[in-house]
Each structure stands twice: as C-alpha cells, then as structure tokens.
mmCIF file of the N, C-alpha and C atoms, coordinates in Angstrom:
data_MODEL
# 
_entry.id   MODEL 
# 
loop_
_atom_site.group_PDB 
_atom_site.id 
_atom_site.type_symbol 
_atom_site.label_atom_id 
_atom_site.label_alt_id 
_atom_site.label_comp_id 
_atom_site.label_asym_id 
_atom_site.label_entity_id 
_atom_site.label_seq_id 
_atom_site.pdbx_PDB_ins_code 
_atom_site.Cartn_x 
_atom_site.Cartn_y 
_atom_site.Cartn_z 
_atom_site.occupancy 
_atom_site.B_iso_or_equiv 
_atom_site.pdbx_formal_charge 
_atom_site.auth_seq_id 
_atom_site.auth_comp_id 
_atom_site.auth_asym_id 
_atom_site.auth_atom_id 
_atom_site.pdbx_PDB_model_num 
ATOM 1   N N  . UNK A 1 1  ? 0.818  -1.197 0.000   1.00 0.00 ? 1  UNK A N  1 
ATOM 2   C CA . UNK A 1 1  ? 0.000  0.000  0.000   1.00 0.00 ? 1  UNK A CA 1 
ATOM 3   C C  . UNK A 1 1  ? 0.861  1.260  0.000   1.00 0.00 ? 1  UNK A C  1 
ATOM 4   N N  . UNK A 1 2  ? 1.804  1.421  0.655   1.00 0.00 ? 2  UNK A N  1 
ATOM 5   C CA . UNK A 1 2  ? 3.154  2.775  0.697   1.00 0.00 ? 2  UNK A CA 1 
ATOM 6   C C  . UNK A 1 2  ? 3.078  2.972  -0.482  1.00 0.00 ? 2  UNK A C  1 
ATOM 7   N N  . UNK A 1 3  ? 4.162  1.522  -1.248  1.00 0.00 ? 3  UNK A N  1 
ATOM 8   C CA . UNK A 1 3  ? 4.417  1.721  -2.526  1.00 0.00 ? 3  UNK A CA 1 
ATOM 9   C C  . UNK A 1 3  ? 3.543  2.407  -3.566  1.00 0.00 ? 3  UNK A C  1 
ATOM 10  N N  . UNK A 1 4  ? 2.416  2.232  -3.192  1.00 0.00 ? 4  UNK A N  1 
ATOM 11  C CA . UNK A 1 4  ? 1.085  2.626  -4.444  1.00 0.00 ? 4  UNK A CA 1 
ATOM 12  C C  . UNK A 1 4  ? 1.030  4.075  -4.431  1.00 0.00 ? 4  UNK A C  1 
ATOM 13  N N  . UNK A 1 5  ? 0.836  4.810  -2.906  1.00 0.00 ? 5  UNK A N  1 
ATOM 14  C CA . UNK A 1 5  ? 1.106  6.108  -2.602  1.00 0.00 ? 5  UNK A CA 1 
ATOM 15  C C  . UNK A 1 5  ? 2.255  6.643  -2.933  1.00 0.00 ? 5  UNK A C  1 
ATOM 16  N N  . UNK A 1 6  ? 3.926  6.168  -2.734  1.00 0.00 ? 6  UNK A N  1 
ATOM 17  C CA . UNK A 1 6  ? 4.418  6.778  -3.520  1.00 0.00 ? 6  UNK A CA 1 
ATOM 18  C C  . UNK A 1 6  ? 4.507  7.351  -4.811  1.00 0.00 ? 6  UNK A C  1 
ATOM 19  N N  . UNK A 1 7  ? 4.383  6.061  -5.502  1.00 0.00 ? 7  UNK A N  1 
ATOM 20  C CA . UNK A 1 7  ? 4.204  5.928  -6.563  1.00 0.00 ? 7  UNK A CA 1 
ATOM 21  C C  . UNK A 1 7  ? 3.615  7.317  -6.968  1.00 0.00 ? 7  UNK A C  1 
ATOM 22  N N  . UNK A 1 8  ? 2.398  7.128  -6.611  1.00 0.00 ? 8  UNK A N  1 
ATOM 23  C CA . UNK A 1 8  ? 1.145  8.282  -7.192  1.00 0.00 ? 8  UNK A CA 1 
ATOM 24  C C  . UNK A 1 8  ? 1.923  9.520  -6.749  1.00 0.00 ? 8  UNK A C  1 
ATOM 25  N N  . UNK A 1 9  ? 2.330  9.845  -5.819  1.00 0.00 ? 9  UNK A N  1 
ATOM 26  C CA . UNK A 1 9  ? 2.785  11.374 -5.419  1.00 0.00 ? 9  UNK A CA 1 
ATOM 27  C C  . UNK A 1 9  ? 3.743  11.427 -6.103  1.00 0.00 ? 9  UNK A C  1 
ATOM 28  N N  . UNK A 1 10 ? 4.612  10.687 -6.529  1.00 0.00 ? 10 UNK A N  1 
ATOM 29  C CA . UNK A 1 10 ? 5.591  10.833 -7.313  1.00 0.00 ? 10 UNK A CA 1 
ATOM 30  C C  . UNK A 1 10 ? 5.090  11.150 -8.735  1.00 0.00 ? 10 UNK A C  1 
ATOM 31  N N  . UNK A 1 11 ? 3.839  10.380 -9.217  1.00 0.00 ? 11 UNK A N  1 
ATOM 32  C CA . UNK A 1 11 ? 3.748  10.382 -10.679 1.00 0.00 ? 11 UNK A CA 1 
ATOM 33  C C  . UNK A 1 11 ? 2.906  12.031 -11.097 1.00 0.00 ? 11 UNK A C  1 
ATOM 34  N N  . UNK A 1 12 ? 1.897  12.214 -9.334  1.00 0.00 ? 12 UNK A N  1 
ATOM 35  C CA . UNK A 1 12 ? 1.264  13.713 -9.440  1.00 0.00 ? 12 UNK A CA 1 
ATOM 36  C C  . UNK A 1 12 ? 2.512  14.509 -9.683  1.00 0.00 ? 12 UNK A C  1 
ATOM 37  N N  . UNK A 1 13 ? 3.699  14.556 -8.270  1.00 0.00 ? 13 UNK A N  1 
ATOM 38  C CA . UNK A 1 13 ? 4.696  15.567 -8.662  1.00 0.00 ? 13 UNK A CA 1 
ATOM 39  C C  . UNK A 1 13 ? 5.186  15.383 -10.433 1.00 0.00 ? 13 UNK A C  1 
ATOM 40  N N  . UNK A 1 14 ? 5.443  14.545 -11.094 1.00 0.00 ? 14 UNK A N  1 
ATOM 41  C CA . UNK A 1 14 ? 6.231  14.872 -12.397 1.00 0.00 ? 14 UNK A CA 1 
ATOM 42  C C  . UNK A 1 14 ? 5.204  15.222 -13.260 1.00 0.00 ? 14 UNK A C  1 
ATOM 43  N N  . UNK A 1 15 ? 4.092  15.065 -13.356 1.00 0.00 ? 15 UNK A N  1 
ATOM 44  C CA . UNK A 1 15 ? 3.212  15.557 -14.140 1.00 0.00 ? 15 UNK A CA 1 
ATOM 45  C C  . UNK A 1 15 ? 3.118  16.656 -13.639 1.00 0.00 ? 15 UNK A C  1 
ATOM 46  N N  . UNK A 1 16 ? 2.740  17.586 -12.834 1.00 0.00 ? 16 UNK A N  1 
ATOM 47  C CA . UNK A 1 16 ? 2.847  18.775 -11.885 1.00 0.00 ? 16 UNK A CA 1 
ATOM 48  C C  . UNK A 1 16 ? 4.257  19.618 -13.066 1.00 0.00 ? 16 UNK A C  1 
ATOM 49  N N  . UNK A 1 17 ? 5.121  18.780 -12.577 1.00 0.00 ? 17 UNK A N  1 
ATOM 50  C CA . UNK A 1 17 ? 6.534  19.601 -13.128 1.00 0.00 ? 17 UNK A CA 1 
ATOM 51  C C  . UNK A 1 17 ? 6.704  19.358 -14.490 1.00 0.00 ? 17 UNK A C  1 
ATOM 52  N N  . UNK A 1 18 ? 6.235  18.860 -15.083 1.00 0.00 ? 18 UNK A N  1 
ATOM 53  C CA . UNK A 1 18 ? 5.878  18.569 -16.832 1.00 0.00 ? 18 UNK A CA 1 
ATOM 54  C C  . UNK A 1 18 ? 4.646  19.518 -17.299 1.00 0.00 ? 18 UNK A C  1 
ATOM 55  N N  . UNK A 1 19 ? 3.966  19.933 -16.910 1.00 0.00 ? 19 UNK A N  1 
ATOM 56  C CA . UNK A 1 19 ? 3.030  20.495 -17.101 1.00 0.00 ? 19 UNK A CA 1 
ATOM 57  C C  . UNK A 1 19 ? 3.508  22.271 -16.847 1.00 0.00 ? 19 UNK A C  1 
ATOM 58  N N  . UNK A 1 20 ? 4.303  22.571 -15.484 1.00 0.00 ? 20 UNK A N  1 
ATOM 59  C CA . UNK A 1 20 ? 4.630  24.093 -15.538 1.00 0.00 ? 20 UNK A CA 1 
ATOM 60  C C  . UNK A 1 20 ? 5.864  23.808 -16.663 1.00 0.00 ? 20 UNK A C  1 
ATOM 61  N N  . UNK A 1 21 ? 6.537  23.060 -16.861 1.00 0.00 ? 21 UNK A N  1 
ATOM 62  C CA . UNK A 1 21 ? 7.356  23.444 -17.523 1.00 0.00 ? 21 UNK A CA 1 
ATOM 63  C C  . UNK A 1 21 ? 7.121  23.386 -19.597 1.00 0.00 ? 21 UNK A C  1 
ATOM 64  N N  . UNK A 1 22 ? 6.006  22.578 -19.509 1.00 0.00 ? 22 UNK A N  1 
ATOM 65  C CA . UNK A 1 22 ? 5.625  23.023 -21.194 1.00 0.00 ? 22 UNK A CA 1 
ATOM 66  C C  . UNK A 1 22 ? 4.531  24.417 -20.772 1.00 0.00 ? 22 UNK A C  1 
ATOM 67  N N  . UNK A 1 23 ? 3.957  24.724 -19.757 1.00 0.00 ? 23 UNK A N  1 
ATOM 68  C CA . UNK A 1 23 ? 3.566  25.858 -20.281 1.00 0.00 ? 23 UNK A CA 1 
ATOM 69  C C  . UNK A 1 23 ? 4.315  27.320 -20.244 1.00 0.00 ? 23 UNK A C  1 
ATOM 70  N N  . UNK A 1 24 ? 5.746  27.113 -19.131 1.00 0.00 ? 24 UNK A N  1 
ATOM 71  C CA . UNK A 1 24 ? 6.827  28.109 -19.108 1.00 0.00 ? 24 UNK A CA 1 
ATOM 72  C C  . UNK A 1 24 ? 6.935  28.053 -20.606 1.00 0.00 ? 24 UNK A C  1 
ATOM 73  N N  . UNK A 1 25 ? 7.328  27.108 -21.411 1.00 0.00 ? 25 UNK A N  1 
ATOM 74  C CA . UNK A 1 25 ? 8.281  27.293 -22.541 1.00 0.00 ? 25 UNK A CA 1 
ATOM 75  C C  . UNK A 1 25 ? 6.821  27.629 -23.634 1.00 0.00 ? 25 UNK A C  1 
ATOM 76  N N  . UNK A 1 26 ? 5.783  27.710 -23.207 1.00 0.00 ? 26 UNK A N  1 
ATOM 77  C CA . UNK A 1 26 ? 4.620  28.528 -24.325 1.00 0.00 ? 26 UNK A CA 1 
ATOM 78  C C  . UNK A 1 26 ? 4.556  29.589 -24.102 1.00 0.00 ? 26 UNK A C  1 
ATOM 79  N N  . UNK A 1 27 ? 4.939  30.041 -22.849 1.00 0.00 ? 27 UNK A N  1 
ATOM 80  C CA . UNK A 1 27 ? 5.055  31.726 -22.529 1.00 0.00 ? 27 UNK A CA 1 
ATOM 81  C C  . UNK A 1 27 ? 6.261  32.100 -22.815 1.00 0.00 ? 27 UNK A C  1 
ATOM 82  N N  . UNK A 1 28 ? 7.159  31.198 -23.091 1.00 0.00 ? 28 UNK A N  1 
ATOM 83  C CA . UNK A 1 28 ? 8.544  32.219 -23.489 1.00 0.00 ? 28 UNK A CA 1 
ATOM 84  C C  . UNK A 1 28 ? 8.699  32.204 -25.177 1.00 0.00 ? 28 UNK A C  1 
ATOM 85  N N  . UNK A 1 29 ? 7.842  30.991 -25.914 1.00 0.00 ? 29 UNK A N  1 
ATOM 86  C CA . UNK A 1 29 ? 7.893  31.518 -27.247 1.00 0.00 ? 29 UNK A CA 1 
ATOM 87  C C  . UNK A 1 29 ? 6.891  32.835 -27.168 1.00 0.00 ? 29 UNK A C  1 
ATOM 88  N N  . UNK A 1 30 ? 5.534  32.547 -26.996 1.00 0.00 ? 30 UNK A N  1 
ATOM 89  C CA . UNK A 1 30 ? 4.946  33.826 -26.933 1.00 0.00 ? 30 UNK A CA 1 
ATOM 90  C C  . UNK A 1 30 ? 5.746  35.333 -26.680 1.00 0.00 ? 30 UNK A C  1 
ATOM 91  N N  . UNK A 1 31 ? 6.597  34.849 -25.872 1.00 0.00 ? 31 UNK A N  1 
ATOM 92  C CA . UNK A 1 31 ? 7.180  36.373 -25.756 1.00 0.00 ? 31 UNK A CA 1 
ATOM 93  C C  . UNK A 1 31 ? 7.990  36.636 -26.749 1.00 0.00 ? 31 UNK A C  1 
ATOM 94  N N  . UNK A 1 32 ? 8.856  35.631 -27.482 1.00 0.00 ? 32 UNK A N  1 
ATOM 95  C CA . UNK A 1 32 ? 9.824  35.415 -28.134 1.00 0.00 ? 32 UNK A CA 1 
ATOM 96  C C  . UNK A 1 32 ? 9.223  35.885 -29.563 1.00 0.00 ? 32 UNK A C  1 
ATOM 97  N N  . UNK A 1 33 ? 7.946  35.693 -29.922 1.00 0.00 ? 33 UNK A N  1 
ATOM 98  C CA . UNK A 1 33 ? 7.338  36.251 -31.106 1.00 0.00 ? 33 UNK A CA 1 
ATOM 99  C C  . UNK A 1 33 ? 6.850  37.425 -30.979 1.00 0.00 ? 33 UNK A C  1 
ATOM 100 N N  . UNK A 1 34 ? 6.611  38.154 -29.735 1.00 0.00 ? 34 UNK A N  1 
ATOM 101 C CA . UNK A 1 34 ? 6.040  39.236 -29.648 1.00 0.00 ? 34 UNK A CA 1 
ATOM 102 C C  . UNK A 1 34 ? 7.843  40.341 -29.418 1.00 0.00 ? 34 UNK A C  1 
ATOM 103 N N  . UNK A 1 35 ? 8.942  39.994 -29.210 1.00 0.00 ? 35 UNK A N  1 
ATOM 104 C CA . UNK A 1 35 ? 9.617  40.582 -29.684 1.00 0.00 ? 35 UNK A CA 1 
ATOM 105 C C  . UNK A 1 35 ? 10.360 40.755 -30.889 1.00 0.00 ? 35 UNK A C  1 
ATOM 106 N N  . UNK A 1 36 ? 10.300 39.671 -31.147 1.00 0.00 ? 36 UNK A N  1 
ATOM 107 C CA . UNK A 1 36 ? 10.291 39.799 -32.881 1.00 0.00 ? 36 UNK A CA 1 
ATOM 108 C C  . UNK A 1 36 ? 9.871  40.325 -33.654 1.00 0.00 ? 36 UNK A C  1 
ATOM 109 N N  . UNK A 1 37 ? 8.378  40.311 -33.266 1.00 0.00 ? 37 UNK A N  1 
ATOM 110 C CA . UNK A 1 37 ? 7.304  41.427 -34.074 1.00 0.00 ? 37 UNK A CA 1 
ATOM 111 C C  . UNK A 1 37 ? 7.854  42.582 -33.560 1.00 0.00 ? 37 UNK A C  1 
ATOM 112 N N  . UNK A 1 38 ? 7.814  42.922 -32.518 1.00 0.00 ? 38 UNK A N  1 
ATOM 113 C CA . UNK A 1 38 ? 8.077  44.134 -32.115 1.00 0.00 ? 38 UNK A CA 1 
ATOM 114 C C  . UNK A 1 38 ? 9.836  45.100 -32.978 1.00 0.00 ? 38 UNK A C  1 
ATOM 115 N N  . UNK A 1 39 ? 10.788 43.950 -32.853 1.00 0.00 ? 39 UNK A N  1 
ATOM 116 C CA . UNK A 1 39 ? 12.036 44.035 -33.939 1.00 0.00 ? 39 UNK A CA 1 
ATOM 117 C C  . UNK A 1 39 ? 11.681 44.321 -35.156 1.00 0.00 ? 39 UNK A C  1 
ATOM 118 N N  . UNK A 1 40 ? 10.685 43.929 -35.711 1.00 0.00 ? 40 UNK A N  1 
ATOM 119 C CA . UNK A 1 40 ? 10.228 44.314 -36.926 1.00 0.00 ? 40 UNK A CA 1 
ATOM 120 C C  . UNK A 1 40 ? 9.900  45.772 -37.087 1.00 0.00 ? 40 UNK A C  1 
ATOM 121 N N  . UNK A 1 41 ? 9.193  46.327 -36.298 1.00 0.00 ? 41 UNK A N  1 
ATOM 122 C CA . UNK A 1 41 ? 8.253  47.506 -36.263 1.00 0.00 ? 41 UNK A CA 1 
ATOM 123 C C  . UNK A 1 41 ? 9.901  48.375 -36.190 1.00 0.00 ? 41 UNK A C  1 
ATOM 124 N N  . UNK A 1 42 ? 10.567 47.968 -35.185 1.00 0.00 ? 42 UNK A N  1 
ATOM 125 C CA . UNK A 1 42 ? 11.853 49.135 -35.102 1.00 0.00 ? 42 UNK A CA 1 
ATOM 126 C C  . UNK A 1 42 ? 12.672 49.165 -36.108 1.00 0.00 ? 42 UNK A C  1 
ATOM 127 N N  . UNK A 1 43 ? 13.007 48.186 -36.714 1.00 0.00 ? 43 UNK A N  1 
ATOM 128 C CA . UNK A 1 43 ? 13.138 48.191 -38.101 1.00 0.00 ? 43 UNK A CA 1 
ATOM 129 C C  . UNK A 1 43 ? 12.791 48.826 -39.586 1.00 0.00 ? 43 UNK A C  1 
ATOM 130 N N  . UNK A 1 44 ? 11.589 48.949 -39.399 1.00 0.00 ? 44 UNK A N  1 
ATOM 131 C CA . UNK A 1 44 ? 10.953 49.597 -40.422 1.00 0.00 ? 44 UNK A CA 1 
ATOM 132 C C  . UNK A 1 44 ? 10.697 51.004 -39.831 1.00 0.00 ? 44 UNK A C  1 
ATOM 133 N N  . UNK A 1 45 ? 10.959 51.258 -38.317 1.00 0.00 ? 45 UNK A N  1 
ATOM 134 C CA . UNK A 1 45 ? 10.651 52.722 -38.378 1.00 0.00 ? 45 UNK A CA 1 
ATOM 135 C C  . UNK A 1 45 ? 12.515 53.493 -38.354 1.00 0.00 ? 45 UNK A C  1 
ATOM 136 N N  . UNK A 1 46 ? 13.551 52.102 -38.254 1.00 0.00 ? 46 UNK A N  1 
ATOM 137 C CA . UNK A 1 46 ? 14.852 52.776 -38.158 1.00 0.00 ? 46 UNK A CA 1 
ATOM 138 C C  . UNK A 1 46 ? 14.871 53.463 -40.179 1.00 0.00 ? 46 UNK A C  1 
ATOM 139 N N  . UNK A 1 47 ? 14.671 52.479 -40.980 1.00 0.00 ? 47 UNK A N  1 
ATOM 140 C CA . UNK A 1 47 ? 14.954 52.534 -42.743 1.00 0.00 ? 47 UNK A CA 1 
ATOM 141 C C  . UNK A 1 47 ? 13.826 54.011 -42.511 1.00 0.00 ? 47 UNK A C  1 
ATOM 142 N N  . UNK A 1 48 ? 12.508 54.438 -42.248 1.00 0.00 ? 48 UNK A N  1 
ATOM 143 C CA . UNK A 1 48 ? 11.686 55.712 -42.400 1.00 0.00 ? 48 UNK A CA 1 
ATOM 144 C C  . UNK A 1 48 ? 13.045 55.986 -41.715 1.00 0.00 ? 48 UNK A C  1 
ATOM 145 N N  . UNK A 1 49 ? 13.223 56.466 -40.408 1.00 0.00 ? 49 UNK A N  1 
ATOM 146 C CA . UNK A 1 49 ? 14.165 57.721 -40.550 1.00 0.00 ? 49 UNK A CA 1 
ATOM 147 C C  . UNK A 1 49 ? 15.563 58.311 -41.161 1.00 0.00 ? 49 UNK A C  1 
ATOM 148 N N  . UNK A 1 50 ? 15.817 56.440 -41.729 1.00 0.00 ? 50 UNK A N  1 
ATOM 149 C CA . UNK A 1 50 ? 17.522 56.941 -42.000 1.00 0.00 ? 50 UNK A CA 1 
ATOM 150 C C  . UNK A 1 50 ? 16.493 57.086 -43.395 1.00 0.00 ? 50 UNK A C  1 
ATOM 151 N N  . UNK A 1 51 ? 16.148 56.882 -44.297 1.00 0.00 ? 51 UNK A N  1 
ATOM 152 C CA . UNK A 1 51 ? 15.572 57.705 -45.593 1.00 0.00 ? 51 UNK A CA 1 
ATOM 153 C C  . UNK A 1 51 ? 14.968 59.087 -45.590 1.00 0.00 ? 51 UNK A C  1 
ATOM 154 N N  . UNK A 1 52 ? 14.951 59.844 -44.080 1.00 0.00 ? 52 UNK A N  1 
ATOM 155 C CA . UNK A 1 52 ? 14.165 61.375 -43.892 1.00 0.00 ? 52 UNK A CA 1 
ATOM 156 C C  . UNK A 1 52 ? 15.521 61.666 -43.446 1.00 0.00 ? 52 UNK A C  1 
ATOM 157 N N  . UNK A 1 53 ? 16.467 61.650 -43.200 1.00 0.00 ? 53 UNK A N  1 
ATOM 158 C CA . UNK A 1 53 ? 17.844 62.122 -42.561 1.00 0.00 ? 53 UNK A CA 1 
ATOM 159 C C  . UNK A 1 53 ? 18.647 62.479 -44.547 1.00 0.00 ? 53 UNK A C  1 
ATOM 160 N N  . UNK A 1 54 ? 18.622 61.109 -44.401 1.00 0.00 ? 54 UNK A N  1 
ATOM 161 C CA . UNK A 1 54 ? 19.639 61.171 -46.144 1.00 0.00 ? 54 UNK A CA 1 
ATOM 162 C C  . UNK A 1 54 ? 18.997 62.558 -47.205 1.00 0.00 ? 54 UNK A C  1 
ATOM 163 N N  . UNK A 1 55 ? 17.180 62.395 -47.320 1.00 0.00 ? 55 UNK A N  1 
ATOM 164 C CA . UNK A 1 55 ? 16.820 63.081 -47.790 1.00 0.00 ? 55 UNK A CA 1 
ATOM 165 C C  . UNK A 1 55 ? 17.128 64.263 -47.728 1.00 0.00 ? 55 UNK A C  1 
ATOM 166 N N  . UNK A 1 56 ? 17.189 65.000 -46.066 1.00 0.00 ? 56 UNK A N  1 
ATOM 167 C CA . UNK A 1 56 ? 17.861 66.475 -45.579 1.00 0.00 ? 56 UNK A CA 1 
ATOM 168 C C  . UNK A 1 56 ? 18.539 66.655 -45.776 1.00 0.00 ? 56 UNK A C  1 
ATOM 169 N N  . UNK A 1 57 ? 19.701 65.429 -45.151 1.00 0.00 ? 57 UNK A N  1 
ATOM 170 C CA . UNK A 1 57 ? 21.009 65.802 -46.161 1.00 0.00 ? 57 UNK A CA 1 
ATOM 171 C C  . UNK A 1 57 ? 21.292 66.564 -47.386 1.00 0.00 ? 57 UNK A C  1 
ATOM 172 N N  . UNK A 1 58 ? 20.465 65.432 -48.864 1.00 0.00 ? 58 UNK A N  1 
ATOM 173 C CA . UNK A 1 58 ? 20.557 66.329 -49.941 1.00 0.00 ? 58 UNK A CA 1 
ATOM 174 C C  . UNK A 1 58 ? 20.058 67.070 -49.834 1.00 0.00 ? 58 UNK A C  1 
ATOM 175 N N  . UNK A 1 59 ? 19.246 67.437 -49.447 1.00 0.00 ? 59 UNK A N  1 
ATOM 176 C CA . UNK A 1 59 ? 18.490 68.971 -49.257 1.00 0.00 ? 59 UNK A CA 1 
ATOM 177 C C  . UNK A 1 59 ? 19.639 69.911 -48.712 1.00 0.00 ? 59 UNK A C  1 
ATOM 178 N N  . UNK A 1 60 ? 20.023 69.749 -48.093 1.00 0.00 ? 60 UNK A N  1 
ATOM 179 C CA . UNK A 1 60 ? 21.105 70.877 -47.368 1.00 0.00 ? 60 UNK A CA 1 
ATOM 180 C C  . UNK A 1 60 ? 21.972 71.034 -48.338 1.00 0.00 ? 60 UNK A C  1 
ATOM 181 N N  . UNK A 1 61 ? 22.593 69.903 -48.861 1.00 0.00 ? 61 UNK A N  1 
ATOM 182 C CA . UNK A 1 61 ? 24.375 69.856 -49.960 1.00 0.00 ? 61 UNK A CA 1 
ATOM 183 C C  . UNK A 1 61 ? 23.475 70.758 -50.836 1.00 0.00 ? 61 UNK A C  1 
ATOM 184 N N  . UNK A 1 62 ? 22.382 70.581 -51.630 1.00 0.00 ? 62 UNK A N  1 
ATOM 185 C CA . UNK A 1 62 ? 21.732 71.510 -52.488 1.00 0.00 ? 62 UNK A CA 1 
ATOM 186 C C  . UNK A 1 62 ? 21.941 72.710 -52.646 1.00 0.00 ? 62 UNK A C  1 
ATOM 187 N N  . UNK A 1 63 ? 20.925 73.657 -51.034 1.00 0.00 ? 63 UNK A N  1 
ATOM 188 C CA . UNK A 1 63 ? 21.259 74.697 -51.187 1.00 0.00 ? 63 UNK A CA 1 
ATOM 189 C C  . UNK A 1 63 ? 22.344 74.984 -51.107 1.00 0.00 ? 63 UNK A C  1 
ATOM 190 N N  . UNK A 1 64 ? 23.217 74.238 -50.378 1.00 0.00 ? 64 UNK A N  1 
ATOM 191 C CA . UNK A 1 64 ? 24.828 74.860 -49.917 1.00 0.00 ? 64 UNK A CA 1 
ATOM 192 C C  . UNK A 1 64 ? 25.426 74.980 -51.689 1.00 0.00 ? 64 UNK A C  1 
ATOM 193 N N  . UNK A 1 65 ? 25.594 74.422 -51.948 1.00 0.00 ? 65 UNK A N  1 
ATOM 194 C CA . UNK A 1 65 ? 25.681 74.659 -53.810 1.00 0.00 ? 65 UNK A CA 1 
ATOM 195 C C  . UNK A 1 65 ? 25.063 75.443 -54.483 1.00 0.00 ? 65 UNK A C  1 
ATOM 196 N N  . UNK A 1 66 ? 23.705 75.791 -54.172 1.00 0.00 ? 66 UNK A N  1 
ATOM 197 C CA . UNK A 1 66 ? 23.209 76.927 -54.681 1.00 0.00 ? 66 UNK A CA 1 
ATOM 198 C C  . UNK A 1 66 ? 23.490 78.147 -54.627 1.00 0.00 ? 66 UNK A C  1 
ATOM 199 N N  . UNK A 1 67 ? 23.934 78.182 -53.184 1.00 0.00 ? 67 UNK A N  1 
ATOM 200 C CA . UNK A 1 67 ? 24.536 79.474 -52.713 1.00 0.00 ? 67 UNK A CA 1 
ATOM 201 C C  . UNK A 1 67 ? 25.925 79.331 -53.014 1.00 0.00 ? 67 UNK A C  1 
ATOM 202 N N  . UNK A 1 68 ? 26.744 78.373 -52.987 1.00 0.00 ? 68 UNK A N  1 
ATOM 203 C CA . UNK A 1 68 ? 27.893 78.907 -54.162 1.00 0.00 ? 68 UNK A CA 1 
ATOM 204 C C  . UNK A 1 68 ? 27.611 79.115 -55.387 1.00 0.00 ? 68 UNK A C  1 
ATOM 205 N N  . UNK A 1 69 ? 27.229 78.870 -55.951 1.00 0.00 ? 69 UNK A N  1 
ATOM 206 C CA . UNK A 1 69 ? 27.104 78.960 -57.501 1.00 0.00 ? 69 UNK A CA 1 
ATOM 207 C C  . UNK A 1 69 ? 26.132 80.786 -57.691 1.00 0.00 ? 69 UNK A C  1 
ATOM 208 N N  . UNK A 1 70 ? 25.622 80.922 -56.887 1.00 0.00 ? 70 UNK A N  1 
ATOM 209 C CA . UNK A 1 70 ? 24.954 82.381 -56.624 1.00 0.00 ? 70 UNK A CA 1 
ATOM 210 C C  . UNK A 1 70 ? 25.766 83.713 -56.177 1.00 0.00 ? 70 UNK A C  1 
ATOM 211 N N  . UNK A 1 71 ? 27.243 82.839 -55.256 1.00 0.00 ? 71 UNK A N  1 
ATOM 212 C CA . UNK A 1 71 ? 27.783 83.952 -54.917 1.00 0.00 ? 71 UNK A CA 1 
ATOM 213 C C  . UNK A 1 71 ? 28.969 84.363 -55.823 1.00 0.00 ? 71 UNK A C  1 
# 
C-alpha cells in the first residue's frame, strides 16, 4: 500500500513539473514572437528615418551649392 502512494505522489509531482514546464516554454515563445514582431516595427521605423535624414542631407548639400554657384 506505501508503494502505491508513492508511486502516485511521485507520478502527481512529475506531471505537476511537466506540465509548468511546457507551459513556461509557451510563454517564453509567446514572448519570443512578440519581440520579434516588435524588432520588426523598429526596423521599419529605423529605414523611415535613415531615408528622412539622407533626404535632408541632400536637401542641405543643395542649397549649400546653390549658394555657391549664386555667390
């Protein structure tokens, strides 16, 4: 009769610890895709600003040439 009770508390504990541990590792992909996505978004908003920077740039070399060529 012990044996049977161990048994079982033993087989509750590893199912217990099989169970937090596949749902730890569903919350850490979950997170793992939600920073990814999130890498994405900074990504596409780093290329918008380095393409509004470059743009000013030429904008500036422009006039600066204009105004040599004027003076």
């Amino acid at each position: 009769m012990d044996n049977k009770i161990i048994v079982g508390i033993t087989a509750s504990i590893l199912v217990g610890l099989i169970s937090w541990n596949l749902k730890t590792t569903f919350d850490l992909s979950g997170e793992v895709i939600k920073l990814q996505q999130g890498q994405y978004v900074l990504e596409k908003q780093i290329k918008q600003n380095t393409l509004f920077v470059k743009r000013q740039i030429k904008k500036l070399i422009k006039k600066k040439k204009k105004k040599k060529t004027n003076d």
